[in-house]
Structure formats: C-alpha cells, structure tokens
C-alpha positions, -999 to +999 in steps of 0.1 A: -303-033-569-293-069-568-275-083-551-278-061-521-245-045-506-243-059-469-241-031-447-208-038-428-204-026-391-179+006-389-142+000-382-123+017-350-091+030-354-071+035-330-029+047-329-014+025-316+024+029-295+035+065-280+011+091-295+005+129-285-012+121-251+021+096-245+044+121-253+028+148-232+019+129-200+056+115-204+067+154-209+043+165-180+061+135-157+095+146-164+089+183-156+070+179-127+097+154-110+124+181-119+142+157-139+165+168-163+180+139-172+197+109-150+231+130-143+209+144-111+219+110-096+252+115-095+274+120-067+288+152-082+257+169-083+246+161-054+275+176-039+267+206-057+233+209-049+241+204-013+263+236-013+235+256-028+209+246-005+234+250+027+244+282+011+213+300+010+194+282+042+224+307+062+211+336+043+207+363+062+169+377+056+162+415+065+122+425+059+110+388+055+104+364+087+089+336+065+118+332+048+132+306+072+161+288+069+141+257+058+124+275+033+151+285+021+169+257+022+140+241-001+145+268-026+179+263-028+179+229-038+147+231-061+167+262-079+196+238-081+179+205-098+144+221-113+151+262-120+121+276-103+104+268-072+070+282-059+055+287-022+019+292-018+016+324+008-001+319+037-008+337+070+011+311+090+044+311+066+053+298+027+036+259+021+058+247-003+036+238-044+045+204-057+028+216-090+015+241-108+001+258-142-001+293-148-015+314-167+003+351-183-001+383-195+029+402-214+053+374-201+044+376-166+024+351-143-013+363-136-027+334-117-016+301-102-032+266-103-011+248-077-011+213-062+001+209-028+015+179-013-003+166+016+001+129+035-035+119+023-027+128-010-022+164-027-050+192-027-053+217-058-061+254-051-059+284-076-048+320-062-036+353-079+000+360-086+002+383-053-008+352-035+027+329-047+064+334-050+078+320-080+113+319-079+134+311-114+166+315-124+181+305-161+147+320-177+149+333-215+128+353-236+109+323-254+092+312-219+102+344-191+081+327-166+099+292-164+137+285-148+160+261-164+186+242-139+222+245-144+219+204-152+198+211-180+217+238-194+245+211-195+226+182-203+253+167-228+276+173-200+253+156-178+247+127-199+283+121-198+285+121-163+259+092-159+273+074-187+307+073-176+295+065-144+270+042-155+299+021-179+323+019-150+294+004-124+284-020-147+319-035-152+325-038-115+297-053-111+295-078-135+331-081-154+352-110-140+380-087-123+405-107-108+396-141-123+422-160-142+420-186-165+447-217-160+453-242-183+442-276-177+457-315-188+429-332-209+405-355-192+371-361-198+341-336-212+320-340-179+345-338-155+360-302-173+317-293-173+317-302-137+350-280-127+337-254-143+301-252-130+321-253-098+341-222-106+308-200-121+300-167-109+330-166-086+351-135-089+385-132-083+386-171-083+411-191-107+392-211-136+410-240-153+401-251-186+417-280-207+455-272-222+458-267-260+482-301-275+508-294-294+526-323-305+507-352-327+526-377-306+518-364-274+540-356-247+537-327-222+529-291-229+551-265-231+560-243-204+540-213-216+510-233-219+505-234-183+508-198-175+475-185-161+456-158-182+437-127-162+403-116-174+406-084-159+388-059-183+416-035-200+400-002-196+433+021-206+423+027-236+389+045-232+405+068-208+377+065-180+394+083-154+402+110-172+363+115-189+352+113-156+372+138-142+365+162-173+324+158-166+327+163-127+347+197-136+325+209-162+292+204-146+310+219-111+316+250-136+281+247-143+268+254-106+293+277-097+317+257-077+354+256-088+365+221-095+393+220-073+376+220-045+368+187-050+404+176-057+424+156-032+452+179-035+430+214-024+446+234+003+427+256+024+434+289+006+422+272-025+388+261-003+385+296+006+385+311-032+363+283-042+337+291-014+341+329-023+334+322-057+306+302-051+292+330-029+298+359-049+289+345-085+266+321-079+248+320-047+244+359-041+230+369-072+201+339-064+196+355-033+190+388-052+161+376-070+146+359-040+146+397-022+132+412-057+100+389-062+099+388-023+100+423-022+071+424-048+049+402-032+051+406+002+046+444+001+078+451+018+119+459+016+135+423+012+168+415+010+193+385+018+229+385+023+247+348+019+285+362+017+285+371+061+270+339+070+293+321+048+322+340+061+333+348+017+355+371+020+391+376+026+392+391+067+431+398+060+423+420+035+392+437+045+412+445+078+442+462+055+419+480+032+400+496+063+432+502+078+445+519+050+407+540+048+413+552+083+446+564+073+438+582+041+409+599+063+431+611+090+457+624+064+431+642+042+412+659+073+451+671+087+455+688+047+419+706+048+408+683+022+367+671+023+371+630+025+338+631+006+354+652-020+387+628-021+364+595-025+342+613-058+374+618-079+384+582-070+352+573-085+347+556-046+311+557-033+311+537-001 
C-alpha cells in the first residue's frame, strides 16, 4: 500500500548504571576480599585480630602435624576478619584457597571449586569435600556452610568506629587548629589580598584581617577589637572521645576481648582475666571446631588446646585446689571411704 512504511533498523537497548551483573561482581568483590565494611581498618580491630591469630598460632595440636603454627596463624586471622577460611589438603601440608564456590547436599559442602594464589597469578582446581578443610564460625541455619566475622555481626558498631575515626582525621588534617585570626587597621584592598595569600594554608600561624570601625568620625578602635580570635574547631559538643571509646569497647565485646584491657589504667590482674576470658570464651571453643572438621577430614583424633600455651589460667588457684584434692584424698582413704565414690555424689568427674 502507498506510501510504503520504511523499514527502520531495530533499536538496542541497553541498562544503563549499576544493573544485576554490577551488583553481583561488586557483591562477589566484597566477599572474596573479606570485607565487611571499612571498620577492618581500624586500629582496634586490628588489635583484636592480632590476639586471635597469636592466640591460636600457640595452639597446641595433638593428632595433626599440618596444623603448624603458620597455618594456624592464617586461620586465626581469616576467622577474625572473613568467618571461614579453607586449606586445600595436600600430601606436603594445607595450601592456603584465596577462593572458592561450593556446592551442597542437606546443608553440607560436597565439592570445592577453589582458586589458589600463586606469584604468576592464581590456578583453579576442584576436589571433593574430604580433600579441604573449611573452617567457619558465626554460621546460621539460612546458609550452614558460610562463617560470618564478629565485624559483620557488628557492622553498625563498625561503621561507627570508622566514622568516628574517619570525622576526627579529617579535622586534623584539614581544620585550621591553632590558627588565630587578629584584627587588622584599614589599608588598602591589595595589600590585605597580599597578607593574606601570605598566611594561606599555614596552620597554627596568626592571620590578620582588617579591624571592624566603629565611630563615623574615626578614631581608634576599641580595645576588644584587637583581641585575636582562635579557629580551633569546638568539638565538645559531639562528644568524640566518648563515641569513640563506646565503639572500641563494643566491637572488643564483639571478639572476645574485655575492653579494659586496652585502657591506660589496666593492672596486671585485670590483663590476666582479660587474657583468660579471651582464651576460654573465645579462642578455645574456635580451636574446638578446628579439631572437629580436622578430625573429619583427616581420618584421625584432632584436638588443640590454646589455654596451656597461653598460660589462661589462674596457677595460685590451680595449686590450692590440687592441694586441697590431695588432702580430701588422704582423709577419705584414712575413713575407708572409695575417693571414686566421694567424687560421684559431688557430681565431680575428673
């Protein structure tokens, strides 16, 4: 039919900005850097992660040679920042797995894509899930076979942190602390320009400026005119110090290590409770679950022990308590009484 309808040339689309691919290469980023956010920077979890990874490295491994202290201290600090970390096994020890995907059955972890890091660049190589250890602490019932960090499970905590930190950097750096502002007879524009291109981007330095007049018929200023102004930031009012100090506590709750041990004023009883507490609620029960999945995939008794090494326990009162034992003992076999029988209706089994 007339006239003829042009046949026009189909149109691409195309999305533009972040789309699914963005969002999962971005996601995919993040989780294989172990990033949980930017409070990993900080000073205070560092300090914290350090512990753990000191902690366990001084383990002390029955039934499982690989497990050497560098292994273990890599384990340590990837449980501390990530929530899981995986070793390939291999017949000359663990090689530690940069990345990896997975695959399951009922919850747990059938086979093993992982990438390891090598100097050239990484290699990819798939094994079983007798071949690895996957370590993972923090897991939940939605996704069993991932670890969440302590960080992440405080990530508004976190946030704070880095924020606080973050607010405070940026005024030393580029607030004008120390610099005062003097006032200044009138003269001419360019000469004030001139002084005061002189006096740019100097910190603690005095600026002058011209002087306010006061009278229409002239005369001098007043007295209080000339009285130099600071331009010191006021930070009182936001409380820094005492925000920071709340965030450094919480997320040292958050790893297990009691807050005052990081205070100025810690004495060394208080050290010792804090390093007791830190072995016996957070760093044992990690070594635990090393010796379970090492038991399972290594085919042998595994077990590791971080509260000798660390020396997290009270000597005084271990020596008491077995002095006391011996006594008790000595008493019950001078009576005719079976210790064995004395210790069961204490409800005492070792």
């Amino acid at each position: 039919m007339w006239p003829f309808k042009q046949k026009q040339a189909p149109v691409e689309q195309r999305s533009s900005g972040g789309g699914y691919t963005h969002d999962l290469m971005m996601h995919r980023a993040a989780y294989v850097a172990g990033r949980t956010g930017t409070g990993d920077l900080t000073a205070t979890v560092q300090t914290c992660v350090a512990l753990w990874e000191s902690g366990l490295s001084m383990a002390d491994v029955d039934g499982a040679s690989i497990l050497d202290p560098v292994s273990l201290a890599m384990i340590g600090r990837a449980l501390a920042l990530r929530g899981e970390a995986v070793f390939l096994i291999q017949e000359d020890g663990l090689v530690p797995v940069s990345d990896w995907s997975l695959t399951t059955r009922n919850g747990k972890p059938r086979a093993y894509q992982v990438t390891i890091a090598e100097a050239g660049g990484g290699r990819t190589v798939t094994a079983l899930a007798a071949e690895v250890l996957h370590f993972r602490i923090g897991s939940d019932a939605a996704s069993p076979w991932t670890g969440t960090s302590p960080l992440r499970r405080a990530s508004l905590t976190a946030g704070m942190l880095h924020s606080v930190e973050t607010a405070l950097a940026e005024v030393y750096e580029n607030a004008p602390i120390g610099s005062q502002i003097v006032p200044f007879p009138e003269t001419a524009g360019t000469d004030l320009n001139e002084l005061g291109a002189g006096f740019r981007s100097k910190r603690g330095r005095v600026l002058m400026r011209e002087s306010v007049q006061v009278t229409a018929a002239g005369g001098p200023a007043p007295a209080q005119d000339w009285k130099p102004h600071s331009t010191t930031p006021d930070l009182s009012g936001v409380a820094p110090a005492t925000s920071l100090d709340g965030a450094r506590a919480a997320v040292c709750g958050v790893y297990g290590v009691l807050p005052a041990l990081l205070d100025n004023a810690t004495t060394g009883p208080l050290v010792r409770e804090a390093q007791r507490h830190l072995a016996q609620w957070a760093l044992q029960p990690v070594a635990v679950l090393i010796g379970q999945e090492a038991t399972a995939k290594l085919g042998q008794s595994v077990t590791l022990d971080v509260m000798r090494p660390l020396q997290a326990f009270d000597a005084g009162g271990r020596a008491r308590a077995m002095a006391g034992i011996v006594e008790a003992l000595a008493m019950a076999k001078e009576a005719g009484v079976d210790p064995s029988e004395a210790a069961r209706l204490v409800n005492w089994n070792g």
